[in-house]
N, C-alpha and C positions, 0 to 999 in steps of 0.2 A: 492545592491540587483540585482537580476537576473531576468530580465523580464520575467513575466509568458507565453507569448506568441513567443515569439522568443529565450528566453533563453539566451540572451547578457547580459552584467553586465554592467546597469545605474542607476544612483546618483537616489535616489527618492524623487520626489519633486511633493508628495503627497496637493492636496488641500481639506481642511474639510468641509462638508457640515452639518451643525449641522440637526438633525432631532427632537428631541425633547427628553422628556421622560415618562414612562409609571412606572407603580410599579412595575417593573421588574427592569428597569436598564436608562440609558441616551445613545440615541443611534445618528451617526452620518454617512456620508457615505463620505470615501476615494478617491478622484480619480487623477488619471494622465495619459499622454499619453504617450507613452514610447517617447523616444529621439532618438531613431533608426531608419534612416530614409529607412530602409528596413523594417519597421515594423509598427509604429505611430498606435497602436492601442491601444485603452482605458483599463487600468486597475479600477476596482474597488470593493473595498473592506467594507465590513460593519461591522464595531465595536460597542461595545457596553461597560459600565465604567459605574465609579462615576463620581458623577459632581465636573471639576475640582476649587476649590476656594479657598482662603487664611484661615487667623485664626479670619476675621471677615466678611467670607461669600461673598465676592467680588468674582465674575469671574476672573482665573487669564487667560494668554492670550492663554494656550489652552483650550477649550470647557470643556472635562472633562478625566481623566484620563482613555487611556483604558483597561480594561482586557481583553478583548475576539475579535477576531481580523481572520475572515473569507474573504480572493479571492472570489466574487460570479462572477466575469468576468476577465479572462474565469476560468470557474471551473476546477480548476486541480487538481492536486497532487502534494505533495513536494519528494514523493516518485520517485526513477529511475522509468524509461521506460521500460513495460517487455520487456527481449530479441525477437527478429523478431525469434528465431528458436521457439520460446512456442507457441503447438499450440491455435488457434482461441479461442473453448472455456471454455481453460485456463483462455487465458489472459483477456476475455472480462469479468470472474467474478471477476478477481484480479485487473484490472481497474475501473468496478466499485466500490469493496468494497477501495481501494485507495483514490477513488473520494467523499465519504461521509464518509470518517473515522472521518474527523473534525465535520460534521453534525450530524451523529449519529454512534457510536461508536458499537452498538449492532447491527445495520442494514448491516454494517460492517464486522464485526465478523460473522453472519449470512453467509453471501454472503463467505468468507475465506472459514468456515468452511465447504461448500458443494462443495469449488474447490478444497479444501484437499482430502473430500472424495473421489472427483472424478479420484485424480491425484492417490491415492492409488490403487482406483480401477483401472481404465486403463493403470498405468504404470507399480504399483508392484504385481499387481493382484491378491489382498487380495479379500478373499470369502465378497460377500454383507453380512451388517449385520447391527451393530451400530454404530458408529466413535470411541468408545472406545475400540470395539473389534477388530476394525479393524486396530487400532494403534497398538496394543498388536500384532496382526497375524503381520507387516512387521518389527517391532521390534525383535518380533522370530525369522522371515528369517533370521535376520543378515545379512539382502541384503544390509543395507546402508552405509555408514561412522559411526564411531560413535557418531562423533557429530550431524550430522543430525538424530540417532535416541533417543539419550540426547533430540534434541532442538525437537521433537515430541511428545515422551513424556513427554515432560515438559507442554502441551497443556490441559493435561488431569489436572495435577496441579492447573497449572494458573486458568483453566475454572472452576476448583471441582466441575467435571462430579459426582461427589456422592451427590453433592449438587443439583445441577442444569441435572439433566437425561434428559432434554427435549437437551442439548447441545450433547449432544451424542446421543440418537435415531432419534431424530429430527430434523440434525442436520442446515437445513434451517428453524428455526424455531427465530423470531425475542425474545431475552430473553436477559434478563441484564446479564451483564458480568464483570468483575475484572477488575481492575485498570491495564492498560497495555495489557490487553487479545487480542486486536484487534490488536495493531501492534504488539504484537507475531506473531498471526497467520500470517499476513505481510512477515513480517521476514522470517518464516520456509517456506511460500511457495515460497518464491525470492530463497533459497538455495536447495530447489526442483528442480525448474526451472533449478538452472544451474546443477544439478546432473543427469537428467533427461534428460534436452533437451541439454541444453550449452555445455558441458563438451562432449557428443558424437558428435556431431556435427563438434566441432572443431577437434577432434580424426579424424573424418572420412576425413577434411579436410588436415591433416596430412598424414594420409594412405592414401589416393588418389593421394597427390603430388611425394610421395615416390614411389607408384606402374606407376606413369608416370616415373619419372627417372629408374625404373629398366627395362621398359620398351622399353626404349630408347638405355638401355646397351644389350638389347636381354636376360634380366632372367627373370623367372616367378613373377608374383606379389605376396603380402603378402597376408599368406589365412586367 
């Protein structure tokens, strides 16, 4: 595994802390310190399972089997890092919805779906309106790849904005969502990112290197 704090890869030698259980589930708390001695900081995690026992009810020697299995230190994401060219706040809704995807999936999706509208609005500069119409208006333009406007409107799909309208008028509005629908919107807005911010950025740093060497030769730069 990959330590969540420094990101080096060590053996995990996790130690369990039973905590009890409730009519919900048997919960217990993970911990270890990383092994990197540029790092040594505490990770810890909270699971939650059945209680694990043989076929006549004895403890067997782990705790209990777990299913559900949350980092609350440090809280991160298993998702890449936005790129440093997207700007501020971009990146600070797609960090957060990143960071509670595991927690709550609709809180999430919520938080996605108002930094889509916004990357529409300020990048492709689609008229304000609904998130549904506003997919439809940069789909018309034919301004994007095709599979970035496939993987957009596919959003409207996945979400069944005819189902659910508060997802498209409203579109920071906290409301249940499909199986998958959060890290869609994940997804379409990381391939935003690099169409948007990455992909010029590096262009520009191309053409700048270029127009230095032409520069050097005594001809005009590229217009």
């Amino acid at each position: 595994m990959k330590c969540p704090h420094c990101i080096v890869e060590v053996n995990p030698d996790f130690r369990e802390l039973y905590l009890g259980k409730d009519s919900e589930s048997s919960w217990s708390v993970l911990v270890m310190i990383c092994p990197n001695p540029n790092c040594g900081k505490m990770i810890i995690d909270l699971a939650s399972g059945l209680p694990n026992t043989d076929h006549y009810g004895k403890p067997m020697n782990s705790l209990f089997v777990i299913r559900n299995r949350h980092t609350v230190k440090p809280l991160s994401s298993s998702r890449p890092p936005v790129p440093s060219e997207v700007d501020e706040k971009f990146a600070k809704d797609y960090n957060e919805a990143s960071m509670i995807l595991n927690l709550s999936s609709k809180a999430s999706a919520a938080l996605s779906r108002r930094c889509l509208q916004n990357i529409l609005r300020d990048k492709a500069g689609v008229k304000p309106g609904n998130l549904a119409n506003e997919i439809q208006q940069i789909i018309d333009s034919k301004s994007l790849p095709s599979h970035l406007s496939e993987s957009i409107d596919a959003i409207r799909n996945i979400g069944n904005f005819a189902a659910h309208p508060l997802k498209s008028t409203s579109s920071g509005e906290i409301v249940d969502v499909e199986s998958g629908e959060a890290e869609w919107l994940l997804d379409v807005l990381e391939a935003l990112f690099d169409f948007y911010f990455v992909q010029p950025a590096l262009l520009k740093l191309k053409k700048d290197a270029l127009n230095k060497k032409l520069a050097d030769i005594g001809k005009p730069p590229m217009k």
